[in-house]
C-alpha positions as CSV (number, residue, x, y, z in Angstrom):
1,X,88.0,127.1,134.1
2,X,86.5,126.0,131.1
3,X,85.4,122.7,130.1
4,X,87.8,121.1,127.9
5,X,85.8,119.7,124.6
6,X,86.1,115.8,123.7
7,X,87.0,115.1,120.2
8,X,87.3,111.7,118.6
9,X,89.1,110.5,115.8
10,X,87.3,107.9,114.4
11,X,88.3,105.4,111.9
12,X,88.4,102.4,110.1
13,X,91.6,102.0,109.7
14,X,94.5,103.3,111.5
15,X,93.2,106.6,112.4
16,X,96.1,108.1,111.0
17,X,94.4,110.6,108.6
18,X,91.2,111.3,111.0
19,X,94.0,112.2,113.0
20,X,96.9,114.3,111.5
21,X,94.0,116.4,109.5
22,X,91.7,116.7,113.0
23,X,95.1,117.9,114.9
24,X,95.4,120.5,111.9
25,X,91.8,121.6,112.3
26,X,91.9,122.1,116.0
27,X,95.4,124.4,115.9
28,X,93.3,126.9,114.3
29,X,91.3,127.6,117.6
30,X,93.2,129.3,120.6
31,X,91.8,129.8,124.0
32,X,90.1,126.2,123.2
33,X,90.8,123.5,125.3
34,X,90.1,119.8,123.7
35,X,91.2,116.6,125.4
36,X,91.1,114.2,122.2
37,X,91.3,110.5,121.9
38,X,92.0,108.2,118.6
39,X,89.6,105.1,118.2
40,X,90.7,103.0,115.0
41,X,89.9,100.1,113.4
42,X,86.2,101.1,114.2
43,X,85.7,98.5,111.1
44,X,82.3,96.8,112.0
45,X,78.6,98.2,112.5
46,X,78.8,96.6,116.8
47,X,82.6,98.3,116.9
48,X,80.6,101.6,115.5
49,X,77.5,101.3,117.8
50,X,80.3,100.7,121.1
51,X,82.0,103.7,119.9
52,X,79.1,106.1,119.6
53,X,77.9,105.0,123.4
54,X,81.6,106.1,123.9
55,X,81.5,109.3,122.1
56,X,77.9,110.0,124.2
57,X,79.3,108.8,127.5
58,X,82.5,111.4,127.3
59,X,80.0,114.2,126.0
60,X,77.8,113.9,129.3
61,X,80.6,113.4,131.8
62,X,81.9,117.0,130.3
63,X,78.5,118.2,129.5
64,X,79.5,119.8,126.1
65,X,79.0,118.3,122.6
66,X,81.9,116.0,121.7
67,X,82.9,116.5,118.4
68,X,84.0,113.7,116.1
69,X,86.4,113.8,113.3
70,X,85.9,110.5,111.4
71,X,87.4,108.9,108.3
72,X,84.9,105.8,108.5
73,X,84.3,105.1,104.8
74,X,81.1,103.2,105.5
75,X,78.0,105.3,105.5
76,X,76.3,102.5,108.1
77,X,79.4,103.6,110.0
78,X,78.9,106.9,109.7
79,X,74.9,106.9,110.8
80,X,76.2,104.8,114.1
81,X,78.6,107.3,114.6
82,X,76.2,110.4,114.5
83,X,73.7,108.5,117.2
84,X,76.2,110.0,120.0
85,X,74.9,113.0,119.2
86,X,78.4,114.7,118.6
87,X,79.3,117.0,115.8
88,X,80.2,115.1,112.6
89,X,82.9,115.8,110.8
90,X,83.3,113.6,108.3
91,X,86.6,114.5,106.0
92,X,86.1,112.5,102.7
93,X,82.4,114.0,102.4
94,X,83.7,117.3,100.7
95,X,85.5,115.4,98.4
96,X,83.5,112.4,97.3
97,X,80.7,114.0,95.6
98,X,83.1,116.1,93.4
99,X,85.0,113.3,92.4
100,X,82.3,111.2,91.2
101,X,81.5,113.9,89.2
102,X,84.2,114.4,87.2
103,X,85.1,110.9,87.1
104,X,81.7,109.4,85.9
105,X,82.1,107.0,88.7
106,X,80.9,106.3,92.2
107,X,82.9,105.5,95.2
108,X,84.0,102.1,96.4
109,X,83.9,102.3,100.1
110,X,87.0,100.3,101.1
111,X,87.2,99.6,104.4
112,X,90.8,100.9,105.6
113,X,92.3,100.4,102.5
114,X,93.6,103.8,103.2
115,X,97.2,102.4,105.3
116,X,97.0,98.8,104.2
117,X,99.4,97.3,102.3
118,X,98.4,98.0,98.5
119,X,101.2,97.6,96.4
120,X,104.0,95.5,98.0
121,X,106.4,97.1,95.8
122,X,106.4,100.6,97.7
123,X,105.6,99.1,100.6
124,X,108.6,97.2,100.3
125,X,110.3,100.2,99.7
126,X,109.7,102.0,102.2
127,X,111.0,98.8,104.9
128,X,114.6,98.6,102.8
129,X,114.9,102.4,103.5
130,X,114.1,101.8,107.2
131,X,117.2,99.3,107.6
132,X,119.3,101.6,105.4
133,X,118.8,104.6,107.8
134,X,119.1,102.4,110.9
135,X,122.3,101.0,109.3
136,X,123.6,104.4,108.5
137,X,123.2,106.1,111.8
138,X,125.6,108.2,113.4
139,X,128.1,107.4,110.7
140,X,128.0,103.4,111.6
141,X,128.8,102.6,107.7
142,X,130.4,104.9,105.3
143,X,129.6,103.9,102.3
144,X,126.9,106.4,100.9
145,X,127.0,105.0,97.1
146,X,122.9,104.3,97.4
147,X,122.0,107.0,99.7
148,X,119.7,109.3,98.2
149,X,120.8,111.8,100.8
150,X,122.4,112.5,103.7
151,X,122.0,114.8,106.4
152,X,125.2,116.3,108.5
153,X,124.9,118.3,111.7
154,X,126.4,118.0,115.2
155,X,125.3,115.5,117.7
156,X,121.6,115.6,119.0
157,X,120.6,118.1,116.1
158,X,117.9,116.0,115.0
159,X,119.7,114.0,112.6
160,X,118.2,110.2,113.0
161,X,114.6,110.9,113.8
162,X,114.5,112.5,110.4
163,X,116.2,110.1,108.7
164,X,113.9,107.7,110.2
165,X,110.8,109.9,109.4
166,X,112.2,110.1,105.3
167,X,112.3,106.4,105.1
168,X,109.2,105.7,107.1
169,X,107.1,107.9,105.0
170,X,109.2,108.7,101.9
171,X,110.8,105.6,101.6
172,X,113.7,107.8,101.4
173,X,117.2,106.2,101.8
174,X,118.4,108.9,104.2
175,X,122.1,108.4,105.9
176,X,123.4,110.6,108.4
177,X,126.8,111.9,109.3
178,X,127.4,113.5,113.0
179,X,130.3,116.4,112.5
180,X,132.8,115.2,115.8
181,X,135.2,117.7,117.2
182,X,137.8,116.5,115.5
183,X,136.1,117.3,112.0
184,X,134.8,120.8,113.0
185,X,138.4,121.2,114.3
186,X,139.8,120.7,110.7
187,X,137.3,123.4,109.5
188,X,137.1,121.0,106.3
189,X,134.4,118.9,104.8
190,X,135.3,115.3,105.9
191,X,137.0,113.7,103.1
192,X,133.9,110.8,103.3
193,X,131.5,113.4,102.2
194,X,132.9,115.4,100.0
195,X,132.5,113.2,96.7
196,X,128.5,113.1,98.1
197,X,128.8,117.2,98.5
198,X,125.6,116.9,96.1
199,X,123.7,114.6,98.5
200,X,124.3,116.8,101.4
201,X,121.9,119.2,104.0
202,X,122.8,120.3,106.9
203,X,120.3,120.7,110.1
204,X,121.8,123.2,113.0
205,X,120.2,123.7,116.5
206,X,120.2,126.4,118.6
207,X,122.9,126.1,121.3
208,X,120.5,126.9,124.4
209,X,118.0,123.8,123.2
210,X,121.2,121.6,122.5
211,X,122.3,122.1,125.7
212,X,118.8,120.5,126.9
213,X,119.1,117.6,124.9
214,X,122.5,117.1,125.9
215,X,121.8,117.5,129.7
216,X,119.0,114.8,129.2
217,X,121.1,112.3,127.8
218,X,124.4,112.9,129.6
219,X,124.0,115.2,132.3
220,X,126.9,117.7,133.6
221,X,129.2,116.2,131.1
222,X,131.8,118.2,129.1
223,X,129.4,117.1,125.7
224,X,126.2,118.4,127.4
225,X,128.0,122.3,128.6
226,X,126.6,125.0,127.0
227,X,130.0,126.2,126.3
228,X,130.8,123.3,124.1
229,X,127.1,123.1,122.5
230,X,127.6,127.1,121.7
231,X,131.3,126.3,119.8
232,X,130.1,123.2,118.2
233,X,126.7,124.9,116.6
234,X,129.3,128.2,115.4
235,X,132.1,126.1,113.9
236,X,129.2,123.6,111.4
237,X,127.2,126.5,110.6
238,X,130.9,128.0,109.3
239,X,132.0,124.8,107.7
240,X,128.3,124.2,105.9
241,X,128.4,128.2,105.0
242,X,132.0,127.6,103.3
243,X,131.1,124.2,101.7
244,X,127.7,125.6,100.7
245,X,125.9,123.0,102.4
246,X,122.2,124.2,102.8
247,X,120.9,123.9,106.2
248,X,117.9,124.2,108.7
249,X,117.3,124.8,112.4
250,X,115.4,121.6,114.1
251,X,115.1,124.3,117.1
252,X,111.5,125.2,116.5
253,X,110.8,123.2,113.2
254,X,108.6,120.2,113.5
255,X,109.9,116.9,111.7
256,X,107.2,117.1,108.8
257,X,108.3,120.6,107.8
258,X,112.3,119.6,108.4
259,X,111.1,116.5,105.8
260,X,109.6,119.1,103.4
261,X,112.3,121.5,103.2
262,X,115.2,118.9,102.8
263,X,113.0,116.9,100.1
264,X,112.3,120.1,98.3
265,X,115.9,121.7,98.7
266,X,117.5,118.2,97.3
267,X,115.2,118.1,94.5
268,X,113.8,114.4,95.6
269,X,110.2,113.9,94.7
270,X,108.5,110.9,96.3
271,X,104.7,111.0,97.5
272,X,103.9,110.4,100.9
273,X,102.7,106.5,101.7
């Protein structure tokens, strides 16, 4: 059996960037096994040094060259960081040089300025949206006069973790509406939505992986049968086809690209935080 490979991601901030963009990198390589491991808020030369010892430590005990993908701004940091011996990846380096090119102006290396707070105003933003989704969950208030959008589906389709995603990163106000029996037994629009028809999406699951969720949260219950999942899936996709209610399956979609698609199908532009 191979030897999986260690990779860091390194940072001096939250690690958050080091790494969603390592995670990208490393999707590209099948048959590869990695075991990885975030270390932020490397923000100080002793906090680089301890990590490189680390980085070498890991790279001996599985005898292959760890690989390290780092988002250190600090080129001190970066030297400590290369002492481990691993492979460097550094993902502003590609970047920088360019930029100060056509800018006429050299880099600033601010040290995880990257997810701190920098203008209070978005930032603020982004927490009101948080308490709006929370507020709006599952249909717990009604009144959608302020939501920028809200999402419709049948229970466990993947509703609230986007709506929590939107606001989190978006600081999208996102409300979401669970379609009970009773609604998809009217085969109408509930009268709450319909004067929002223009703020609507709909997600949809595959029966099957509903069932799963279902069995997980209340197991052998008439809600968790595959029976029920499979009528309840049919009659929304019908009643979102007839409303013409655009919609998405969560079954194999991850919650970035269901973000993406409803952002882009609703026509809300907002820049990731």
């Amino acid at each position: 059996m191979a030897t999986a490979r260690p990779v860091f991601f390194v940072s001096d901030g939250t690690g958050i960037t080091a790494e969603t963009i390592g995670h990208s990198l490393l999707t590209q390589f099948s048959g590869i096994k990695f075991v990885t491991d975030r270390l932020p808020f490397v923000d100080t030369l002793d906090k680089a040094v301890d990590a490189a010892e680390r980085i070498r430590s890991a790279g001996e005990q599985a005898g292959v060259r760890p690989i390290v993908v780092s988002s250190c701004v600090d080129p001190a940091f970066t030297a400590a960081l290369a002492g481990s011996g691993a492979l460097m990846l550094d993902i502003f380096a590609p970047f920088i040089e360019p930029l100060e090119r056509e800018l006429g102006q050299t880099r600033q290396s601010r040290v995880g300025y990257a997810h701190g707070i920098v203008d209070f105003e978005t930032y603020h933003r982004r927490i009101n949206a948080m308490n709006y989704a929370l507020a709006h969950d599952d249909g717990a208030r009604l009144d959608y006069s302020d939501a920028d959008l809200i999402l419709v589906g049948v229970s466990r389709a993947g509703k609230t973790p986007t709506c929590v995603y939107l606001a989190l990163h978006y600081g999208v106000r996102a409300a979401n509406y669970p379609l009970t029996p009773e609604d998809l037994e009217s085969e109408r629009l509930p009268a709450v939505l319909r004067q929002h028809r223009h703020k609507l999406f709909g997600l949809t699951i595959d029966p099957i992986r509903l069932h799963q969720i279902r069995q997980e949260r209340r197991p052998d219950s008439r809600y968790a049968q595959l029976d029920t999942c499979k009528r309840e899936v049919a009659q929304a996709e019908a009643m979102m086809r007839r409303e013409g209610i655009e919609m998405l399956s969560t079954t194999h979609a991850s919650i970035e690209e269901i973000a993406s698609r409803i952002l882009e199908a609703l026509d809300i532009n907002r820049e990731m935080f």
